[in-house]
N, C-alpha and C positions, 0 to 999 in steps of 0.2 A: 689411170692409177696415179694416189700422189708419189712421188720420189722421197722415198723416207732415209736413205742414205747416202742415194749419188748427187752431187751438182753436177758443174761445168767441168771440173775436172777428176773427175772420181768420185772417192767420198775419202771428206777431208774436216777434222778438227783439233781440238785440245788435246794435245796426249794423256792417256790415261783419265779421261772421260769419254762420252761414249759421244759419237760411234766411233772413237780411237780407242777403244778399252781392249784388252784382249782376247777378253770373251768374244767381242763382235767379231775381230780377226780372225777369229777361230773359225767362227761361223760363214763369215766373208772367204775363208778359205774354202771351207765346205761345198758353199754354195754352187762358188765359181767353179771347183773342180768337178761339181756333179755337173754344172754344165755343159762341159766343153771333154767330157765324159766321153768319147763316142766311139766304138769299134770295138777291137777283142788287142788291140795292140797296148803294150806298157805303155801309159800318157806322162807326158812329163811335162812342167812347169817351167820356167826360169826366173830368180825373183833379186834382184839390186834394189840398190838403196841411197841414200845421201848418207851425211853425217851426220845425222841426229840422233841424242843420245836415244830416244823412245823406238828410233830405229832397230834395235835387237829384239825391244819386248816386241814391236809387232811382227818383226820376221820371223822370231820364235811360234809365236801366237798361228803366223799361216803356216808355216811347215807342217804345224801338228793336224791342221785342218788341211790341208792338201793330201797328207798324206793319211790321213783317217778315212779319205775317200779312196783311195788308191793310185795317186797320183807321186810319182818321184820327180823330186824337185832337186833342182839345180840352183844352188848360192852363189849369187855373182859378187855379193861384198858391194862397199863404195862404187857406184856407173850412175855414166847419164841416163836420164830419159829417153836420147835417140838411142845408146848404147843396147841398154834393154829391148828396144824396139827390133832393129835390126840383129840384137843377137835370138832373137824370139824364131826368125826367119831363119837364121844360120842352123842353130843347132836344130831347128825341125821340134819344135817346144810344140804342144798344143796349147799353150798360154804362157803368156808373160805379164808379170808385175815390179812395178816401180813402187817401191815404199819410200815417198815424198811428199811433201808439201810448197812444192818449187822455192817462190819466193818467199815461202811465210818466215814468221822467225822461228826458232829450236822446241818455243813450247808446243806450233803443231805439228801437225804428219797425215800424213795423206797416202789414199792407195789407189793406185793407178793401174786399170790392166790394157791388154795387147793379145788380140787375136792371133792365131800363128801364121796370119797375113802379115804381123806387124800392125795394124793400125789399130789402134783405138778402138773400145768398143761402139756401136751404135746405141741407141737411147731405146729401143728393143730389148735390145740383147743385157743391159742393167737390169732393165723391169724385170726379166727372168730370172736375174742373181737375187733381185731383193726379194720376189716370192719365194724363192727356196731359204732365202735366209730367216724366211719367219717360221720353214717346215719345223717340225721333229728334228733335230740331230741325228737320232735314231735310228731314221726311217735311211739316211743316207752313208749310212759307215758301210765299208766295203770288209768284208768276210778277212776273217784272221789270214789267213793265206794271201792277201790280193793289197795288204798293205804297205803305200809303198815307201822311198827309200830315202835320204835326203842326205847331198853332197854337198860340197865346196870346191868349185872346180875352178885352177889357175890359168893365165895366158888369157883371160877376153880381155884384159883391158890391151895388151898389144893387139889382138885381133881389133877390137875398135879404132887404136889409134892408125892402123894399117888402112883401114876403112876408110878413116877421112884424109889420108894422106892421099891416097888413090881418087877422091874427088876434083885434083887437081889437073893439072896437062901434066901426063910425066916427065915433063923436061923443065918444069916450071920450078924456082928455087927463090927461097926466100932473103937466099941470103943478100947483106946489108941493110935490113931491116933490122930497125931494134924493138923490139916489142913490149908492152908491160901487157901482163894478162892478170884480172883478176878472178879468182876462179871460186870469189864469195864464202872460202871454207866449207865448201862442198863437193859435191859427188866427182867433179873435172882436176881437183886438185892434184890429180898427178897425169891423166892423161892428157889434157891439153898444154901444159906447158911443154911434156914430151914430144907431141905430136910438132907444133911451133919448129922446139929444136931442131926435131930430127928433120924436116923440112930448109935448116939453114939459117934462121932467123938469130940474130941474139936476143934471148928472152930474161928478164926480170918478174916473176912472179910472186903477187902478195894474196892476199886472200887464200894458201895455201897451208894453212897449220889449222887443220880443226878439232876443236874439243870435245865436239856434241853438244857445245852451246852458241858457238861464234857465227855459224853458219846462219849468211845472209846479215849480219851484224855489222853495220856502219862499211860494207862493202860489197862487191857486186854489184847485179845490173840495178838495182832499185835503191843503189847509194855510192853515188860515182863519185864521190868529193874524195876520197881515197886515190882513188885511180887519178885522177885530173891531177892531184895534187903529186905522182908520182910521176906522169908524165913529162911532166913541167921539172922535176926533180934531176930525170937520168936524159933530159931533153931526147924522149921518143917520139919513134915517126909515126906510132898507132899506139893505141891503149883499147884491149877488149876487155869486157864487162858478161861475165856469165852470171848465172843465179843459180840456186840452191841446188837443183839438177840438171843446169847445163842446157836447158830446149828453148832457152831462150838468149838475147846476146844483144849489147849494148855498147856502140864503139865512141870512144874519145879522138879527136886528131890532135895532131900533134902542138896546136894553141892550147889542148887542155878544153874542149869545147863541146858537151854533147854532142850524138848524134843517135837520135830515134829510129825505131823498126821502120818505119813510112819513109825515112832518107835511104833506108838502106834496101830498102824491095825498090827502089827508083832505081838506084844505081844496079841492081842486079838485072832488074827486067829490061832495061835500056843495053847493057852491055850483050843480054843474053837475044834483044832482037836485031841487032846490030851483026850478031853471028851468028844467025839462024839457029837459035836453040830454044825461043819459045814455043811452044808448042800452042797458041791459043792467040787469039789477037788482045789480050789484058793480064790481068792477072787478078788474086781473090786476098780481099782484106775483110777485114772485120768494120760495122757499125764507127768504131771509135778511130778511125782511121780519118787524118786531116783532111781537108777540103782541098788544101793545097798539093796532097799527091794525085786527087783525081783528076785534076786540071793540067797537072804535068801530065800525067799520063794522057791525059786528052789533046795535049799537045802534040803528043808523038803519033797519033794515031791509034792510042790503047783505050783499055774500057779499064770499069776497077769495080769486080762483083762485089757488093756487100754479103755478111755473111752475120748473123748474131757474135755477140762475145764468146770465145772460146776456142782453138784453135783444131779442136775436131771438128767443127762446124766448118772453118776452111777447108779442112783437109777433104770433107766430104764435100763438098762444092766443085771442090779441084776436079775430085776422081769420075763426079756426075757430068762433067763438061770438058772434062781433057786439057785444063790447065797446070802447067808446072810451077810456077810461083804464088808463094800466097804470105800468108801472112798476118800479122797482128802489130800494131804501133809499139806494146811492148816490148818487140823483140824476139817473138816467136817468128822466127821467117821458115815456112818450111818449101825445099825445093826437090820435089817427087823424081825427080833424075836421082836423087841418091838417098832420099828418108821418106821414111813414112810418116814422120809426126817433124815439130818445130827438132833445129839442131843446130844449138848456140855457136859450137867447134866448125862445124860444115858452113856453115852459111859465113861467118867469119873468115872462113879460107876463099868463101867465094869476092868477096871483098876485097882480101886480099890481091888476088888473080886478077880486079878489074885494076887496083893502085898499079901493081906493075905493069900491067899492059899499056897504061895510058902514062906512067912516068909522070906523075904530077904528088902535089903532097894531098893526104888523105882532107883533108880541110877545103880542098877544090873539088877531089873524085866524088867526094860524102855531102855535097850540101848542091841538093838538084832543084830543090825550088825553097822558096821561101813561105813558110805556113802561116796558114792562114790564124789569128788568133784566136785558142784555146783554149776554156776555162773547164775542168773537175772540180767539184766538190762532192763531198762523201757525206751521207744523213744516218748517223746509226739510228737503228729501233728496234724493238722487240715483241715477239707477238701480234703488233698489227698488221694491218696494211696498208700503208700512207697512200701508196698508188691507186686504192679504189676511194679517197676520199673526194669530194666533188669538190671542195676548195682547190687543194692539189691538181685535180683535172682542169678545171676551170686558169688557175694558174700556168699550167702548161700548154692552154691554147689558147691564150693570151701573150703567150714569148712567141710561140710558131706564127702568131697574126705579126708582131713587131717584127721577127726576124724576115718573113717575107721569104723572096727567092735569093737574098745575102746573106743566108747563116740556117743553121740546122741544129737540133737539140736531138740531144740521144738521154734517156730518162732512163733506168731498168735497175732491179733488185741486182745487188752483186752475187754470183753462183756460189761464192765461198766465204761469205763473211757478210753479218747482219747490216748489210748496208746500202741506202739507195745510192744509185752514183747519179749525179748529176750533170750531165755533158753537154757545151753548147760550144759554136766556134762563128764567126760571124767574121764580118770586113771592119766592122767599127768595135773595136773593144766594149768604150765606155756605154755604147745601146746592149754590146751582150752579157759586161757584168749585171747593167740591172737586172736584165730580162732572169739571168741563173741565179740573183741573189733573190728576189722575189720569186722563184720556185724554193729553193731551199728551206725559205722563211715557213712557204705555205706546208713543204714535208716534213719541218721541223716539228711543223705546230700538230699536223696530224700523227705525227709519230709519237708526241707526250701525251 
């Protein structure tokens, strides 16, 4: 069946066009809630959000469908991704939803659900919400008596930020650090720089006042010249980088200097086989993950599972093969000791915990090899399909003949946005811009 509303990470667009309308939400509410439907017990929900202003219409839009099925739902307000995740577990929810669009900017929104395992759903279990969301409305409204209830309940964001304080050694403190956190004017802007605090750290916090338009706007993980530029400002010895909901995290050291998800699953896998806490001899990245962490890791004696773009795709790799670190070059790092999906705040604590143990500045701890070079480019198009065209093919196995066994190309539609990406990374730059600029030419051409 084709996927008429989910990608990679939910189903995510324009707000207020569809499938972000609130008709669909209504419907997306419906559906899910008939799903996960099961027993003779009251079911309930739990549903957070970022900052976006379209954030109300569609949480309005699902409550009325949750609850037209007979589902009582729980409003979390502003939380992360992991937050939702884990409180889905807590409260004993038969489902949890994130209304987000992580990184995108304010005009989209996205909805994200969570089994009452916590994890994500499987590509099954979608296919099931989108069949029911083409049924009758009708056929699935639950009888006047059995309607159910919709609340606003206080105190999860301390429970969360309790959560990832406890990720730590208890005796472990942060204090003399000074920290800038940017928390992108989104969903973390009050519990992560609490959680920092309360932990002992001195924190400066920007990306912290949102409108319902700023979130993810010239800050966060997908725009760190903000952050570098503060770092360098209150001369800090870290600067984190979250995004729109928090499941993903992006660190600065203290030169003002990137540092990517693939430095940062180095440093976590390395410190955590060192004290016997890996649970697997590798750990699991995604397709777009450098060349140069598989080499590190293959230095140490590790493996490094590929996994398609998307960080359910890790997380389900983890749990079929028993590993606990995985991850995404983004900055989706997620570690199954303590979440079930990526977790910006948590994985950033765990970073933390290797700087102090090892007493060096983050600029040493954070830079475990040197990468291999990288080239993205992005092909929008519409309606076709560049990748079934034989030029396009032809041209992408013609860079695979160039690159040889020095470099590797990753080609694929993006899950959330009309766009080929075009991925290559090689030992010689100037052989793998041609090889990626003559693919793009050839996508470009079949995409007009």
């Amino acid at each position: 069946m084709t996927r008429k509303y989910f990608g990679t990470d939910g189903i995510r667009g324009t707000a207020n066009r569809a499938p972000m309308t609130p008709d669909i939400a209504l419907r997306v509410g419906m559906a899910a809630g008939v799903s996960f439907r099961n027993g003779a017990h009251r079911h309930r929900v739990v549903i957070g959000k970022d900052t976006r202003l379209s954030g109300y219409m569609i949480e309005n839009a699902l409550v009325a469908g949750f609850t037209s099925v007979g589902l009582d739902v729980l409003l979390l307000g502003p939380m992360p991704t992991p937050a939702v995740a884990m409180l889905t577990r807590s409260v004993r929810a038969d489902l949890g939803v994130m209304i987000s669009a992580s990184h995108n900017p304010y005009q989209d929104n996205g909805i994200k659900f969570f089994g009452p395992d916590g994890y994500k759903l499987s590509d099954a279990v979608e296919k099931e919400i989108e069949v029911l969301i083409e049924r009758d409305p009708a056929s699935m409204l639950a009888a006047p008596s059995k309607l159910g209830r919709a609340r606003r309940i206080d105190g999860m964001r301390d429970r969360y930020v309790e959560f990832a304080k406890r990720t730590l050694p208890r005796e472990m403190s942060l204090s003399g650090l000074r920290i800038v956190v940017d928390c992108a004017n989104g969903a973390a802007y009050k519990v992560a720089p609490d959680a920092l605090w309360e932990l002992g750290a001195e924190v400066i916090a920007i990306g912290d006042e949102p409108d319902g338009y700023n979130i993810n706007l010239k800050c966060g993980s997908t725009d760190t010249e903000a952050l570098c530029r503060k770092v360098h400002e209150v001369r800090a010895d870290i600067g984190i980088a979250l995004d729109g909901d928090a499941d993903r995290v992006i660190i600065v050291d203290e030169n003002g200097q990137v540092v990517d998800g693939d430095q940062l699953m180095a440093v976590v896998a390395q410190s955590w086989l060192e004290d016997g806490r890996l649970s697997a001899s590798g750990i699991v990245a995604t397709v777009m993950s450098n060349l140069g962490l598989e080499r590190y890791l293959g230095g140490l004696g590790l493996s490094l599972a590929r996994t398609q773009v998307g960080d359910r795709y890790v997380v389900e790799h983890m749990r079929q093969h028993g590993y606990n670190v995985g991850g995404e070059q983004s900055g989706h790092i997620v570690l199954s000791d303590f979440a079930t999906t990526g977790d910006g705040l948590v994985a950033a604590l765990q970073v933390l915990a290797c700087v102090s143990k090892l007493g060096r500045p983050v600029s040493e701890v954070c830079r475990r090899f040197e990468p291999v070079p990288q080239i993205l480019k992005n092909v929008r198009y519409q309606g076709s399909k560049p990748l079934e065209n034989a030029d396009v093919q032809a041209a992408i196995e013609d860079g695979r003949k160039t690159l040889g066994n020095s470099g590797r190309l990753v080609i694929r539609p993006s899950g959330t946005e009309p766009l080929i990406r075009v991925m290559g990374e090689a030992d010689n730059k100037d052989v793998l811009a041609g090889v990626v600029d003559r693919i793009v030419d050839a996508v470009t051409h079949a995409a007009a």
